[in-house]
C-alpha positions in Angstrom: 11.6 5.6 -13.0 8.3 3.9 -12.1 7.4 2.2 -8.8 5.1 -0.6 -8.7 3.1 -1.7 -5.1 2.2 -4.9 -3.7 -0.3 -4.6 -0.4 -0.8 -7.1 1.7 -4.3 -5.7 3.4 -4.8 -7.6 6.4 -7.5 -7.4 9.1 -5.1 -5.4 11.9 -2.7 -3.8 9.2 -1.4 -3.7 6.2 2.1 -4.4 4.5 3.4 -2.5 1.4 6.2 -3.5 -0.6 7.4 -1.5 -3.5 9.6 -2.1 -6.2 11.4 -0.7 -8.8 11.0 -1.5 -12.9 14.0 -3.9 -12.1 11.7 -5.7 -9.9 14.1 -5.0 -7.2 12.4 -4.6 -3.8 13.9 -0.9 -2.5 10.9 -0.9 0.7 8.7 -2.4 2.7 6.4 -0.1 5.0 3.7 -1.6 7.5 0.5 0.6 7.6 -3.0 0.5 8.7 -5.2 -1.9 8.4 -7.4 -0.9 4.6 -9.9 -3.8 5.4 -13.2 -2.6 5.1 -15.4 -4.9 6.9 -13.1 -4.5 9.8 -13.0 -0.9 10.3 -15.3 0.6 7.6 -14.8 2.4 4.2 -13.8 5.9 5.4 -11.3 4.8 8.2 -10.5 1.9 5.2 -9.6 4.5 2.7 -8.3 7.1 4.8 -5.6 5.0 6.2 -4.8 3.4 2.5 -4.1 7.0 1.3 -2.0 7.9 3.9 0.0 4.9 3.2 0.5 5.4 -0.4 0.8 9.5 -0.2 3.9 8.6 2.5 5.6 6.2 -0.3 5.4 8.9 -3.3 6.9 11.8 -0.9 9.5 9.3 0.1 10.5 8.5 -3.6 9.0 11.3 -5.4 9.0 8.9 -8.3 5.2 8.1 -10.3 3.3 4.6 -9.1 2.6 3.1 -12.1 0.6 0.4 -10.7 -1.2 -0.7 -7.0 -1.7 -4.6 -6.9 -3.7 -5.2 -3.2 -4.7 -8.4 -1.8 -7.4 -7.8 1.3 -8.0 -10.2 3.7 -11.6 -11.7 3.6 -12.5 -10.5 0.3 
């Protein structure tokens, strides 16, 4: 089964809720902030990755999509 990820990426951190192909919500995890004119591309990146490598070791399942929403963009 697929997951599919909805991130909130706000200026101080960012909220990540993923769901299921049933488009039943199965976690919510609260990560760094990926906004880029706050705290730069690397530290932007960085932090997003971390985020989404911690949500396919928890589930070992394949993302098959990444919808984000960033504040001030």
């Amino acid at each position: 089964m697929s997951l599919i990820i909805g991130v909130d990426g706000g200026g101080t951190k960012s909220t990540y809720k993923v769901f299921d192909m049933d488009n039943s919500q199965i976690y919510e995890f609260v990560g760094t902030s990926i906004n880029f004119y706050s705290i730069g591309n690397e530290r932007a990146t960085n932090g997003f990755s971390k985020s989404i490598n911690e949500i396919k070791e928890k589930f070992g399942k394949n993302i098959l999509s990444i919808f984000i929403g960033n504040a001030a963009l």
